[in-house]
VEXKOLBA-115319 format. One record per atom (N, C-alpha, C): y, z, x; residue in one letter. Coordinates in steps of 0.001 Angstrom, whole numbers, plus 500000, padded with zeros to 6 digits. Each point is the difference from the previous one (the first is absolute). Layout:
% VEXKOLBA-115319
YZXA ...
This chain:
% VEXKOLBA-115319
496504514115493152X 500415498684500428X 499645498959498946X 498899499949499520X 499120499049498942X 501425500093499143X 500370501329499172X 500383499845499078X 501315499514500227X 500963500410500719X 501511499299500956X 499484498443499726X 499234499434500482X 499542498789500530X 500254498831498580X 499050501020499298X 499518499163498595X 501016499616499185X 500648501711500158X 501278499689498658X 501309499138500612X 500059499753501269X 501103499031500103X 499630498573499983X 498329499820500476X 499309498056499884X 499853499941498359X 499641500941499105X 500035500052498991X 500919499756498873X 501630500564500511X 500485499846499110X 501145498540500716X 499557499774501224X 500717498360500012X 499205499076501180X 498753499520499252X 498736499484500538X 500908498388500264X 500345500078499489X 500604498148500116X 500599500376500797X 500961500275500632X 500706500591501219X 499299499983501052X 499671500934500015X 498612500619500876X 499227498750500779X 499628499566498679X 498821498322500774X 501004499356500619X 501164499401499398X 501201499235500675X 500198500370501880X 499902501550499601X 500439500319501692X 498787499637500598X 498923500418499630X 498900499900500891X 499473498576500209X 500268498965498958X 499843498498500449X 500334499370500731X 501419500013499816X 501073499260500835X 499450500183501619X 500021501005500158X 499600500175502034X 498415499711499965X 499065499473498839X 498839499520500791X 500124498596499657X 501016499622499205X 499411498730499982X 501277499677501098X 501250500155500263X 500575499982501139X 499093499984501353X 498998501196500092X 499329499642501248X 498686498516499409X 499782499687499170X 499040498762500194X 500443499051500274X 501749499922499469X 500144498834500567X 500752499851501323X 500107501625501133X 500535499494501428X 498902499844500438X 498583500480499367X 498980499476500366X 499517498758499996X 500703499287499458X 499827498621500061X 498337499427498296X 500161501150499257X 499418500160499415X 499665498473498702X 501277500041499996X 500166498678499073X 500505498941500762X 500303499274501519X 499836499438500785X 501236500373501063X 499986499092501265X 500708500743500735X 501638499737499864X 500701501294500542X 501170500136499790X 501129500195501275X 501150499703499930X 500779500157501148X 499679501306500495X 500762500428501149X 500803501004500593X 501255500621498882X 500697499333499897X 501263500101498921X 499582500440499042X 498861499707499320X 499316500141498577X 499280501444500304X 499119500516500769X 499580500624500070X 500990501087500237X 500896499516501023X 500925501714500417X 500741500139498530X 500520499276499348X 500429500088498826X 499432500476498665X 499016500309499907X 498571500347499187X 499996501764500779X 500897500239501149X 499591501590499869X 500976500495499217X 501043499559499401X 501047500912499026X 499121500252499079X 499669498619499034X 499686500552498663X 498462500628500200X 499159500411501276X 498907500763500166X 500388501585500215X 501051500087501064X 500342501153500219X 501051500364498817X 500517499620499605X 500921500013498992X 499350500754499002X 498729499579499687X 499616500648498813X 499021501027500128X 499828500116501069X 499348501149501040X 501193501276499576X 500803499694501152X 501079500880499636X 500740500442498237X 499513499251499211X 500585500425498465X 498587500691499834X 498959499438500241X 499097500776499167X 500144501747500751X 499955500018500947X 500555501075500811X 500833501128499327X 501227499660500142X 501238500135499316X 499688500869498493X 499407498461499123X 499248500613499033X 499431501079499643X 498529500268501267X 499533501258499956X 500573501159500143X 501444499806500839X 500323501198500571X 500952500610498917X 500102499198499038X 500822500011499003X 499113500453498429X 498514500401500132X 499566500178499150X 500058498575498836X 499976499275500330X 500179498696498888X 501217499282499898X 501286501000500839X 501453499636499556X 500262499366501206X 500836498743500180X 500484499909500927X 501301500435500289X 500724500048499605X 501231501125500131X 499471501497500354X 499353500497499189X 499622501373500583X 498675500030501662X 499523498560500534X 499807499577501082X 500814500345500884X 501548498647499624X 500463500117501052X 501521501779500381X 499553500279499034X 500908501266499904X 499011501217500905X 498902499723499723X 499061501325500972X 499965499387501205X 500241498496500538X 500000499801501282X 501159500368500797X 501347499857498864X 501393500276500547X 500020501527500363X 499177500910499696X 499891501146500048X 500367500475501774X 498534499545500538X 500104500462501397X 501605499641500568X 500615498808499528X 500985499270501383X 500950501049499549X 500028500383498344X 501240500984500115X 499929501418500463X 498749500400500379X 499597501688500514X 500810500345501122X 500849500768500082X 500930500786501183X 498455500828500822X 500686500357501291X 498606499745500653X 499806501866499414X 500288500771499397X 499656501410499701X 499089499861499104X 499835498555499416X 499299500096498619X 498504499588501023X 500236499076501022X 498745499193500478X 499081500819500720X 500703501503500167X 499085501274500703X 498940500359499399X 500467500029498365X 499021500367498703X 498968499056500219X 500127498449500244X 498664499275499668X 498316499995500501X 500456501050501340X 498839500404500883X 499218500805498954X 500606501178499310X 499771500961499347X 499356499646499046X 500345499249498530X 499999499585499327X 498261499103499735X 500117498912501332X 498598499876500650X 498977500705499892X 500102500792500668X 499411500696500345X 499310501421498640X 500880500066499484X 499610500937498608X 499412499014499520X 500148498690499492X 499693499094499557X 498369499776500232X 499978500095501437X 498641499770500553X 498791500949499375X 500743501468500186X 499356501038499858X 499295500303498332X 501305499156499059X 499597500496498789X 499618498448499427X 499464498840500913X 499482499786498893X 498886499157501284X 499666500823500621X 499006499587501500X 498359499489498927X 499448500688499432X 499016499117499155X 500446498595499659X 500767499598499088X 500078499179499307X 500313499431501376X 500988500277500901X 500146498678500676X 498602499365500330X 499875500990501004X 498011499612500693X 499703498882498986X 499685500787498895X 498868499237499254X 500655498518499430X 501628500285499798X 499966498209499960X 500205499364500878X 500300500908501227X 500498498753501147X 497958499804500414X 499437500217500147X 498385500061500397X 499794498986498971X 499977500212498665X 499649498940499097X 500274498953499842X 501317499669500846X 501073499137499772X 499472498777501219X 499497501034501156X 499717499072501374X 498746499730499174X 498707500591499628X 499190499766500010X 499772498262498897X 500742500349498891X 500431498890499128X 500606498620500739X 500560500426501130X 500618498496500543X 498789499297500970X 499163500913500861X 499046500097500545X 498621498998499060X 500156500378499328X 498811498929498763X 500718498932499674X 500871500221499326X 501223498525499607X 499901499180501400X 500407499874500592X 499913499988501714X 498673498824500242X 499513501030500162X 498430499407499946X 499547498672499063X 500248500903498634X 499973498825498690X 500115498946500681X 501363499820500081X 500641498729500065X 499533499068501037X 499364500821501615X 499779499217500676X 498631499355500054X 499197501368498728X 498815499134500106X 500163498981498741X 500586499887499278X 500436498768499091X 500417498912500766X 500596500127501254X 500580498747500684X 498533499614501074X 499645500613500112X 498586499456501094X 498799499957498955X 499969500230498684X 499025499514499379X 500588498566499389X 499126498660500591X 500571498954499801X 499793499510498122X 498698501001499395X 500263499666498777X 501007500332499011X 500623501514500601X 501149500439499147X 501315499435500211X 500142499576501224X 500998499001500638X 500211498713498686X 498916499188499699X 499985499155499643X 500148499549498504X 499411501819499316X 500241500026498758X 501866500956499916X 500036500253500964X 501694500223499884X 500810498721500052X 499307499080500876X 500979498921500084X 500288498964498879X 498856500419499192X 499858499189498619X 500634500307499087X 501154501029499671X 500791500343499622X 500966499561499835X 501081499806499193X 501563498774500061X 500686500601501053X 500326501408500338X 500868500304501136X 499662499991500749X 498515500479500388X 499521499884502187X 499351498660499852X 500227498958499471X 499571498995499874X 500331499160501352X 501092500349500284X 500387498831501408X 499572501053501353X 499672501373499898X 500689501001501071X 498671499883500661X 500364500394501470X 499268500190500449X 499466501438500943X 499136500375500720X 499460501028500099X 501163501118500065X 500444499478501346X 501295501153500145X 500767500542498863X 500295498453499072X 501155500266499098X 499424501068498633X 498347499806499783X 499721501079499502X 499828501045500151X 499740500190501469X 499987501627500409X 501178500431499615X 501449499425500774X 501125500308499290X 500336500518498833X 499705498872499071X 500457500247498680X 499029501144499389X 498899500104500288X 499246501027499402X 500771501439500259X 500271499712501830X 500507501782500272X 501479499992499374X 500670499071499647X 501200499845499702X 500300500738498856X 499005499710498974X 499902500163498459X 499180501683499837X 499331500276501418X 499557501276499859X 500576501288500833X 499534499992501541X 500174500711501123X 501203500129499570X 500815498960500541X 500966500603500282X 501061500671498587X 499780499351499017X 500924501113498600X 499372501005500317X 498570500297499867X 499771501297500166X 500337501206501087X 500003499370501394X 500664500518501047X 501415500860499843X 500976498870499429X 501215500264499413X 500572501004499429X 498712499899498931X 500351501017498586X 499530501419500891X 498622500113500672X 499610500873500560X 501495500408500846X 500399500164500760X 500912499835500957X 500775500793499436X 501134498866498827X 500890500657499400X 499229501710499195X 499174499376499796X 499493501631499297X 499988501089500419X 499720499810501584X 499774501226500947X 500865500258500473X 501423499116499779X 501598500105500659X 500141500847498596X 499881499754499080X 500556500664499054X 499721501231499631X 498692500281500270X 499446501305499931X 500351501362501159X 500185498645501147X 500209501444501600X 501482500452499081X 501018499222499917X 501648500580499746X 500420499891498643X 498849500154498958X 500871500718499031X 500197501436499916X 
Protein backbone atom coordinates (compact mmCIF):
# COMPACT_ATOMS: atom_id res chain seq x y z
CA UNK A 1 0.00 0.00 0.00
CA UNK A 2 2.91 2.53 1.23
CA UNK A 3 4.42 2.00 -2.02
CA UNK A 4 0.89 2.42 -4.45
CA UNK A 5 0.38 5.42 -2.12
CA UNK A 6 3.78 7.18 -2.48
CA UNK A 7 4.37 6.78 -6.10
CA UNK A 8 1.11 8.40 -7.15
CA UNK A 9 1.35 11.67 -4.08
CA UNK A 10 4.83 11.60 -5.34
CA UNK A 11 4.78 11.90 -8.71
CA UNK A 12 1.78 14.70 -8.66
CA UNK A 13 2.06 16.23 -5.04
CA UNK A 14 0.65 19.60 -6.28
CA UNK A 15 -2.43 17.83 -7.31
CA UNK A 16 -2.71 15.80 -4.52
CA UNK A 17 -2.52 18.93 -1.89
CA UNK A 18 -5.06 20.82 -4.31
CA UNK A 19 -7.61 17.90 -3.71
CA UNK A 20 -7.04 17.56 -0.20
CA UNK A 21 -7.31 21.49 0.55
CA UNK A 22 -10.07 22.56 -1.17
CA UNK A 23 -12.68 20.29 1.13
CA UNK A 24 -10.90 21.53 4.40
CA UNK A 25 -10.76 24.78 3.83
CA UNK A 26 -14.38 24.46 2.19
CA UNK A 27 -15.37 22.93 5.54
CA UNK A 28 -13.78 26.09 7.64
CA UNK A 29 -15.55 28.22 6.00
CA UNK A 30 -19.36 26.39 6.32
CA UNK A 31 -17.94 26.43 9.57
CA UNK A 32 -18.20 29.78 9.78
CA UNK A 33 -14.48 29.73 10.21
CA UNK A 34 -13.61 33.02 8.64
CA UNK A 35 -17.03 34.58 9.73
CA UNK A 36 -20.53 33.71 9.32
CA UNK A 37 -22.07 32.64 6.12
CA UNK A 38 -25.49 32.12 4.42
CA UNK A 39 -27.45 28.97 3.91
CA UNK A 40 -26.91 29.58 0.04
CA UNK A 41 -23.18 29.96 0.66
CA UNK A 42 -22.73 27.11 2.60
CA UNK A 43 -25.01 24.55 0.51
CA UNK A 44 -23.02 25.88 -2.36
CA UNK A 45 -19.49 25.23 -0.84
CA UNK A 46 -20.55 21.33 -0.99
CA UNK A 47 -19.71 21.06 -4.88
CA UNK A 48 -16.34 22.34 -4.85
CA UNK A 49 -15.82 20.08 -1.29
CA UNK A 50 -17.37 17.04 -2.61
CA UNK A 51 -16.26 17.75 -5.95
CA UNK A 52 -12.85 17.32 -5.13
CA UNK A 53 -13.51 14.50 -2.87
CA UNK A 54 -14.85 12.72 -5.70
CA UNK A 55 -11.67 13.62 -8.24
CA UNK A 56 -9.30 12.81 -5.71
CA UNK A 57 -11.21 9.47 -5.59
CA UNK A 58 -11.47 8.98 -9.18
CA UNK A 59 -7.82 9.79 -9.17
CA UNK A 60 -6.91 6.97 -6.92
CA UNK A 61 -8.89 4.57 -8.62
CA UNK A 62 -7.15 5.54 -11.59
CA UNK A 63 -3.68 5.00 -10.24
CA UNK A 64 -2.78 8.83 -10.80
CA UNK A 65 -4.85 8.97 -14.17
CA UNK A 66 -7.97 10.38 -14.30
CA UNK A 67 -9.16 8.92 -17.40
CA UNK A 68 -7.89 5.58 -16.43
CA UNK A 69 -10.19 6.50 -12.98
CA UNK A 70 -13.01 7.08 -14.68
CA UNK A 71 -12.66 4.09 -17.20
CA UNK A 72 -12.21 1.40 -14.13
CA UNK A 73 -15.39 2.93 -12.67
CA UNK A 74 -17.25 2.52 -16.12
CA UNK A 75 -16.21 -1.01 -15.76
CA UNK A 76 -18.88 -2.40 -13.32
CA UNK A 77 -22.08 -0.44 -15.21
CA UNK A 78 -20.88 -2.23 -18.38
CA UNK A 79 -20.57 -6.01 -16.74
CA UNK A 80 -23.44 -8.35 -18.27
CA UNK A 81 -24.63 -9.99 -15.19
CA UNK A 82 -22.41 -13.56 -16.17
CA UNK A 83 -19.42 -11.49 -15.63
CA UNK A 84 -20.89 -10.10 -12.00
CA UNK A 85 -21.03 -14.01 -10.80
CA UNK A 86 -17.10 -13.94 -11.05
CA UNK A 87 -16.83 -10.93 -8.55
CA UNK A 88 -17.82 -13.06 -5.44
CA UNK A 89 -14.97 -15.36 -6.53
CA UNK A 90 -12.45 -13.15 -7.40
CA UNK A 91 -12.98 -11.62 -3.67
CA UNK A 92 -12.64 -14.01 -2.24
CA UNK A 93 -9.23 -15.58 -3.82
CA UNK A 94 -8.29 -12.16 -3.34
CA UNK A 95 -8.91 -12.44 0.36
CA UNK A 96 -7.21 -15.69 0.61
CA UNK A 97 -4.00 -14.72 -1.22
CA UNK A 98 -3.26 -11.74 0.12
CA UNK A 99 -5.19 -12.22 3.84
CA UNK A 100 -1.72 -11.05 5.68
CA UNK A 101 -1.15 -7.98 4.05
CA UNK A 102 -4.69 -7.08 4.27
CA UNK A 103 -4.85 -7.65 8.28
CA UNK A 104 -1.79 -5.96 8.73
CA UNK A 105 -2.71 -2.79 6.79
CA UNK A 106 -6.18 -2.60 7.46
CA UNK A 107 -5.07 -3.05 11.61
CA UNK A 108 -2.35 -0.47 10.96
CA UNK A 109 -4.41 1.68 9.10
CA UNK A 110 -7.28 1.82 12.06
CA UNK A 111 -4.70 1.91 14.52
CA UNK A 112 -2.96 5.11 12.68
CA UNK A 113 -6.35 6.97 12.48
CA UNK A 114 -6.98 6.00 16.15
CA UNK A 115 -3.75 8.25 17.28
CA UNK A 116 -4.29 10.93 14.50
CA UNK A 117 -7.79 10.98 16.05
CA UNK A 118 -6.70 11.50 19.31
CA UNK A 119 -3.78 13.91 18.16
CA UNK A 120 -5.97 16.21 16.99
CA UNK A 121 -8.43 16.23 19.74
CA UNK A 122 -5.96 16.53 22.26
CA UNK A 123 -4.46 19.56 20.27
CA UNK A 124 -7.98 21.11 20.34
CA UNK A 125 -8.54 20.76 24.26
CA UNK A 126 -5.01 21.69 24.96
CA UNK A 127 -5.71 25.46 25.14
CA UNK A 128 -1.89 26.14 24.61
CA UNK A 129 -1.63 24.32 21.28
CA UNK A 130 -4.95 25.83 20.27
CA UNK A 131 -3.42 29.13 20.61
CA UNK A 132 -0.08 28.59 19.10
CA UNK A 133 -2.10 27.14 16.04
CA UNK A 134 -4.13 30.11 15.96
CA UNK A 135 -1.09 32.26 15.60
CA UNK A 136 -0.53 31.10 12.37
CA UNK A 137 -1.76 33.24 9.02
CA UNK A 138 -4.34 30.45 8.13
CA UNK A 139 -6.10 29.24 11.58
CA UNK A 140 -5.70 32.69 12.45
CA UNK A 141 -9.49 33.62 12.40
CA UNK A 142 -10.79 29.74 13.00
CA UNK A 143 -12.16 28.61 15.57
CA UNK A 144 -12.24 25.37 17.67
CA UNK A 145 -14.56 23.39 15.52
CA UNK A 146 -13.15 24.89 12.36
CA UNK A 147 -9.81 23.42 13.41
CA UNK A 148 -10.79 20.14 14.30
CA UNK A 149 -12.20 20.18 10.80
CA UNK A 150 -9.53 21.37 8.92
CA UNK A 151 -6.99 19.29 10.71
CA UNK A 152 -9.16 15.93 9.96
CA UNK A 153 -9.80 17.41 6.58
CA UNK A 154 -6.10 17.68 5.58
CA UNK A 155 -5.53 14.21 7.33
CA UNK A 156 -8.30 11.45 8.33
CA UNK A 157 -10.06 11.75 5.89
CA UNK A 158 -7.35 11.62 2.51
CA UNK A 159 -6.09 8.94 4.34
CA UNK A 160 -9.39 7.06 4.83
CA UNK A 161 -9.90 7.50 1.05
CA UNK A 162 -6.70 6.36 -0.22
CA UNK A 163 -7.04 3.45 2.36
CA UNK A 164 -10.46 2.53 0.93
CA UNK A 165 -9.65 2.87 -2.62
CA UNK A 166 -6.66 0.58 -1.87
CA UNK A 167 -8.56 -2.21 -0.42
CA UNK A 168 -11.23 -1.79 -3.41
CA UNK A 169 -8.40 -2.21 -5.52
CA UNK A 170 -6.72 -4.98 -4.08
CA UNK A 171 -10.15 -7.30 -3.24
CA UNK A 172 -10.91 -7.11 -7.51
CA UNK A 173 -7.90 -7.03 -9.21
Amino acid sequence: MLNWVNNIIMQHLLLVLVLIFIPAIGRVIQTNGFGNINTFTYWMLEIPVEGARILFLIFLIGDGKFVQGLERLDVPIRMIKEQWKTVPATIINNLKLHSTELIITTLAFILFALVLNYLIKYTINSGQLVFKLQQSILLKYFNPVSVILFLKNITIIPLTIIFEVWLILKLLK
